[in-house]
TORLO-15033 format. One line per field, with one value per residue (C-alpha): residue in three letters; chain; x, y, z. Coordinates in steps of 0.25 Angstrom, whole numbers. Layout:
<sites>
r = ALA|...;
c = A|...;
east = X|...;
north = Y|...;
up = Z|...;
</sites>
This chain:
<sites>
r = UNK|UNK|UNK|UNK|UNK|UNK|UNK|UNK|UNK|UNK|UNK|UNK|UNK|UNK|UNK|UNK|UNK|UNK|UNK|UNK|UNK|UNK|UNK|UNK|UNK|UNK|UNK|UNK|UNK|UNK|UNK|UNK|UNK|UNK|UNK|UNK|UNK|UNK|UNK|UNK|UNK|UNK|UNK|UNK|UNK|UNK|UNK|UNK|UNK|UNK|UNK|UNK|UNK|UNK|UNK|UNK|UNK|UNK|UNK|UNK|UNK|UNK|UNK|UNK|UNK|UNK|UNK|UNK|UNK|UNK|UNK|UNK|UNK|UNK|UNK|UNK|UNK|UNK|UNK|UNK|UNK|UNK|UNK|UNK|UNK|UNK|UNK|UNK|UNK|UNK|UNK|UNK|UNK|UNK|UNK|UNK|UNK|UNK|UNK|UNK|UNK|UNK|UNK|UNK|UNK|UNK|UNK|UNK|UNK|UNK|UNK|UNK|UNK|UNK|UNK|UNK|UNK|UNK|UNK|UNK|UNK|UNK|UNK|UNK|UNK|UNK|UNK|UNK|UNK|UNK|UNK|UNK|UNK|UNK|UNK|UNK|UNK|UNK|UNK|UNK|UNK|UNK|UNK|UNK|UNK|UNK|UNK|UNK|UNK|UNK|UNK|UNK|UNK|UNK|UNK|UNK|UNK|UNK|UNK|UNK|UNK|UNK|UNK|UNK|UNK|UNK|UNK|UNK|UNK|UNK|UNK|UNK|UNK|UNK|UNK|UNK|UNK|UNK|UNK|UNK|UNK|UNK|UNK|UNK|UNK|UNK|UNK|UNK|UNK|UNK|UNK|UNK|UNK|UNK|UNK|UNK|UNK|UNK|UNK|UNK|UNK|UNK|UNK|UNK|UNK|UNK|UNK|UNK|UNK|UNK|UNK|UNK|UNK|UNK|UNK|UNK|UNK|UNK|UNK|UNK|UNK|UNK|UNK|UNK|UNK|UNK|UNK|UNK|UNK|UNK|UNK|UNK|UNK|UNK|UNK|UNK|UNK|UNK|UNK|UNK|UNK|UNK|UNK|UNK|UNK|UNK|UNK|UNK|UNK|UNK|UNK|UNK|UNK|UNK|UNK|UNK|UNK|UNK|UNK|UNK|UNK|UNK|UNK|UNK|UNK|UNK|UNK|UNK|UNK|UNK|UNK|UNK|UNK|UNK|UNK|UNK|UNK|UNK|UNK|UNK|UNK|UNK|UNK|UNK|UNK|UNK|UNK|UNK|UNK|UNK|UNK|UNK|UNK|UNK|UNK|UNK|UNK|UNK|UNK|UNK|UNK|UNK|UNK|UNK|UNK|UNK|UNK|UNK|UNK|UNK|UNK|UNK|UNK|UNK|UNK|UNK|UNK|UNK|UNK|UNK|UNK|UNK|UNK|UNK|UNK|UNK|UNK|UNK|UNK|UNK|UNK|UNK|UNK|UNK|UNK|UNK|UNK|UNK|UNK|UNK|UNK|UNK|UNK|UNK|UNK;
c = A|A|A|A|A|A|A|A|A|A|A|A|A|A|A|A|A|A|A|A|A|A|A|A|A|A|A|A|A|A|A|A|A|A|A|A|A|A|A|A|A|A|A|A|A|A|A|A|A|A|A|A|A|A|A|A|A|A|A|A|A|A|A|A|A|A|A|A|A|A|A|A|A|A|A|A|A|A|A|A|A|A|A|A|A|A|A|A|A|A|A|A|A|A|A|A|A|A|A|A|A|A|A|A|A|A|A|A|A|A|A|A|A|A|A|A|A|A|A|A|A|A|A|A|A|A|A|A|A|A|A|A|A|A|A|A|A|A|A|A|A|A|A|A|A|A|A|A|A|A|A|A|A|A|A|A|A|A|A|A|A|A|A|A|A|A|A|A|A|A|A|A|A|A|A|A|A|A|A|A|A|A|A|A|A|A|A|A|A|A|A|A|A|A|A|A|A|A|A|A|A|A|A|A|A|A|A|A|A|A|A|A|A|A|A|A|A|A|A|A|A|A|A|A|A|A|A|A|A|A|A|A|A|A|A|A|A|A|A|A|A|A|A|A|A|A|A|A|A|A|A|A|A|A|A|A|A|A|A|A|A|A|A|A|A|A|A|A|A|A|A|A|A|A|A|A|A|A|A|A|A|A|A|A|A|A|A|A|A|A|A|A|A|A|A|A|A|A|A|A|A|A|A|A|A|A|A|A|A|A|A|A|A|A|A|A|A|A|A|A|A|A|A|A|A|A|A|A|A|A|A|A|A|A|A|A|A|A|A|A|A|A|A|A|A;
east = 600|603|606|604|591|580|565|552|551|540|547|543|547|563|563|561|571|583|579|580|594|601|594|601|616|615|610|610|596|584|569|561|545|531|525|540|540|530|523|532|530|518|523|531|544|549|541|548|558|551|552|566|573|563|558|572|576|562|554|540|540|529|522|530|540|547|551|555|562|569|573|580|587|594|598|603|612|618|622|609|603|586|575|563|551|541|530|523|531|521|523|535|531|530|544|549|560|567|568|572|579|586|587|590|599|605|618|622|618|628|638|638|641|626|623|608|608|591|581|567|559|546|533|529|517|502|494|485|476|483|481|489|496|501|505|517|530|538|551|555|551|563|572|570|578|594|598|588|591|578|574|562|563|552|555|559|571|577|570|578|591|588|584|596|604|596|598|613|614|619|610|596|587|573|566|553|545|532|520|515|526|531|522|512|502|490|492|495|509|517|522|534|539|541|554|567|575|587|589|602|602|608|608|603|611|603|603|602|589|584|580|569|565|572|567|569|557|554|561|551|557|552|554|546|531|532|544|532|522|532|537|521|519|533|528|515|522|531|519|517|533|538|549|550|563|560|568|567|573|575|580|577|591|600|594|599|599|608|598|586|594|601|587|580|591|588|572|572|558|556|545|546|534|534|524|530|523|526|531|544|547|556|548|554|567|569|565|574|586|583|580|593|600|593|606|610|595|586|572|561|549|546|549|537|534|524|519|510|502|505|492|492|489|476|467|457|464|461|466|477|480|480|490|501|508|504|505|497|502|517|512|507|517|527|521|519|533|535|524|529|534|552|557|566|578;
north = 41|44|31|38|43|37|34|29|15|3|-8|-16|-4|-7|-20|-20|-8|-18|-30|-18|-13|-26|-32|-19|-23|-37|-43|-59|-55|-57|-59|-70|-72|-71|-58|-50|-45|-35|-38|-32|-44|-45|-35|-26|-32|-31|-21|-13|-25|-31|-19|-14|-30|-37|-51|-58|-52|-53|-66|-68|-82|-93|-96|-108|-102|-115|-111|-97|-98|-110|-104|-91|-101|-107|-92|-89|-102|-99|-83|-75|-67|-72|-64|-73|-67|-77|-70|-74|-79|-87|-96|-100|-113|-118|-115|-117|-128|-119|-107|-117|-129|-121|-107|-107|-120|-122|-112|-121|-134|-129|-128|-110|-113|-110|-95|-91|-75|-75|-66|-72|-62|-64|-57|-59|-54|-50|-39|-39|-51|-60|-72|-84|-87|-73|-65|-74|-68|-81|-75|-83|-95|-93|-85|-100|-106|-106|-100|-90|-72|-67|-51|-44|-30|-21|-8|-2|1|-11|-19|-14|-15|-31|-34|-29|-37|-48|-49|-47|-58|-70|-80|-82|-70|-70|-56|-54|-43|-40|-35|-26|-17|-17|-5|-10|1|-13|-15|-9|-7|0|12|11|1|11|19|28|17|20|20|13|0|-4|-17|-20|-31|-43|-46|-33|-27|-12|-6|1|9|10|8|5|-4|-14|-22|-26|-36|-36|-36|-33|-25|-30|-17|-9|-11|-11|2|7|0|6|20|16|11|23|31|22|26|12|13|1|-4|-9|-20|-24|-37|-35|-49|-62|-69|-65|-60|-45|-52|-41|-30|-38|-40|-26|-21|-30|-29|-13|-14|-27|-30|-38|-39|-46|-41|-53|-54|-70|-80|-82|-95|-99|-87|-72|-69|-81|-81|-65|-69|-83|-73|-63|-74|-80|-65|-63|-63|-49|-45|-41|-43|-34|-43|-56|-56|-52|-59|-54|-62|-71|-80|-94|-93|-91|-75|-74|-67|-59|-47|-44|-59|-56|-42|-49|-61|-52|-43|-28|-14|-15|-28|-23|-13|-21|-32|-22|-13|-27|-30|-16|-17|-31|-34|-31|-45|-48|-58;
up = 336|350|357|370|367|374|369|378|372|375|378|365|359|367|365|349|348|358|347|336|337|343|328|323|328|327|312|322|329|324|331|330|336|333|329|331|316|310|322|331|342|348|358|351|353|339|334|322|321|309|300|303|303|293|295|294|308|315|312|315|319|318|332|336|348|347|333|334|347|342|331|339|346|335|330|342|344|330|333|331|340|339|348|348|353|362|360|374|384|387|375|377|382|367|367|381|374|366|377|388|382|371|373|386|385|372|376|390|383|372|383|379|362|360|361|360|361|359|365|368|370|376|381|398|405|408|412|399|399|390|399|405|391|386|403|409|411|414|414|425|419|410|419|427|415|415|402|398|401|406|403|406|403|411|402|389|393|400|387|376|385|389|375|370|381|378|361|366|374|371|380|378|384|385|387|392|389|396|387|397|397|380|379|369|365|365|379|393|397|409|405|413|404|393|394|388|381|374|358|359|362|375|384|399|404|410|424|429|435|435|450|441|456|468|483|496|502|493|480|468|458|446|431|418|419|434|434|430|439|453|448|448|461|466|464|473|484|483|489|500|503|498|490|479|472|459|453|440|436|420|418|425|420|424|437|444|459|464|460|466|479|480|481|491|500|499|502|506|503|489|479|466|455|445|433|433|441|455|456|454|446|446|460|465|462|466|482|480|476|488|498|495|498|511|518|509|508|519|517|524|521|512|498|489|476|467|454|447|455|449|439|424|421|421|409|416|418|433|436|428|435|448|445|441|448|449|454|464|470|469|476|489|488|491|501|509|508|513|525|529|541|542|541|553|548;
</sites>
């Protein structure tokens, strides 16, 4: 096999194969979760991992999060290597005390003799009418909570390279994936999220963001499905002779400032494209972090935040369409920033 050689994978599709060969190298992981076994996880996150590992080294797991997730993190403190799939991220409040209170913290309040090297691994997002149970992203939710890596791949590519980072590292990692970009054949996806991924395994380190499109007007923030749609509304605003630097975030912790602040200080015009809510989340905390530089960076106009209105997502789909962030709505909030008046500092 030519390790160079590269294929057009889905990203469920990268994402099993990184969970594949690093179960391949290393007999001390194993996965753990509803549905991840002849199933293939509800969206194809370990499909084919069933049949090739047998049901010692995937578990399907009884629906009691508590349990299984417990369970990982008792592997992991005594040398295992446990992916536990949440199946929703959603439900994690049946088992919020196990991510925050021991997941998160058993390593520190251990004084560092507790090593937990897991992956929770996790579906985010709307766009397909599953309602205000089954669409949150609430990656900021957790990025919020000392202890925990965030990843939250927007392509093939950059998923089978975090998820290899993450199996690899010895802190806890939770990894987001968004349903409308796995590339599942029962539901609409953007094909941009499809791309050439190696056949060898390879790592992206965390904490380092991808400038997927460079420009000189405007900066868009973003991360996950979001990467998909400010590339389509990029490509728009081209026409109109706005040039649009995409920046896509990859993880959340740690947190690539420098990119984010190298870019704005080159457009000085910033919009953050966020499928989180608004309040109190990733939106905010990217202004807060360009605020607090303004001494390096020179603003042109106001900081632009798009994102969820603080409501749960709604069913109907044109309700729903409306609460989160789409092209066209990239589109304007970024031709305003451009049209705005030049601040004067």
């Amino acid at each position: 096999m030519n390790g160079n050689a590269k294929r057009r994978l889905t990203m469920s599709q990268a994402i099993a194969e990184a969970i594949a060969q690093e179960m391949e190298s290393n007999p001390e992981i194993f996965v753990m979760g509803e549905d991840v076994g002849k199933y293939g996880g509800i969206f194809g996150a370990t499909t084919g991992l069933f049949n090739k590992f047998g049901g010692e080294r995937i578990m399907d797991t009884p629906i009691s999060e508590t349990a299984f997730i417990g369970t990982a993190i008792g592997a992991a403190a005594e040398g295992m290597r446990p992916i536990a799939e949440l199946m929703f991220v959603d439900f994690f409040g049946v088992c919020m005390d196990m991510i925050y209170n021991h997941l998160a913290k058993n390593t520190y309040m251990a004084g560092g003799n507790i090593k937990l090297p897991m992956v929770l691994m996790t579906a985010i997002g709307g766009g397909y009418n599953d309602a205000a149970q089954h669409s949150q992203c609430l990656y900021s939710t957790f990025a919020h909570m000392p202890g925990l890596k965030v990843v939250v791949p927007s392509n093939a590519y950059d998923a089978k390279g975090l998820m290899i980072q993450a199996i690899r590292d010895d802190n806890p990692v939770m990894f987001f994936y968004h349903k409308g970009i796995m590339g599942l054949p029962w539901m609409s996806y953007f094909e941009g999220s499809t791309t050439d991924v190696p056949e060898a395994p390879y790592a992206i380190p965390f904490g380092k963001a991808h400038v997927v499109r460079e420009g000189s007007d405007v900066t868009i923030v973003t991360l996950s499905q979001m990467v998909q749609k400010a590339v389509l509304a990029a490509e728009q605003l081209e026409r109109d002779g706005i040039r649009a630097e995409i920046v896509d975030l990859r993880t959340l912790v740690p947190l690539d400032k420098d990119t984010v602040l190298a870019s704005v200080a080159k457009t000085g015009r910033l919009l953050i494209a966020d499928e989180d809510y608004l309040s109190f989340g990733l939106s905010g905390e990217i202004s807060a972090i360009v605020a607090e530089q303004l001494d390096t960076v020179s603003l042109k106009s106001p900081i632009k935040r798009l994102a969820v209105p603080d409501v749960p997502i709604p069913f109907s789909r044109p309700l729903e369409q409306f609460v989160i962030p789409q092209v066209d709505s990239i589109v304007a909030a970024a031709r305003s920033l451009v049209d705005s008046p030049i601040l004067v500092r």
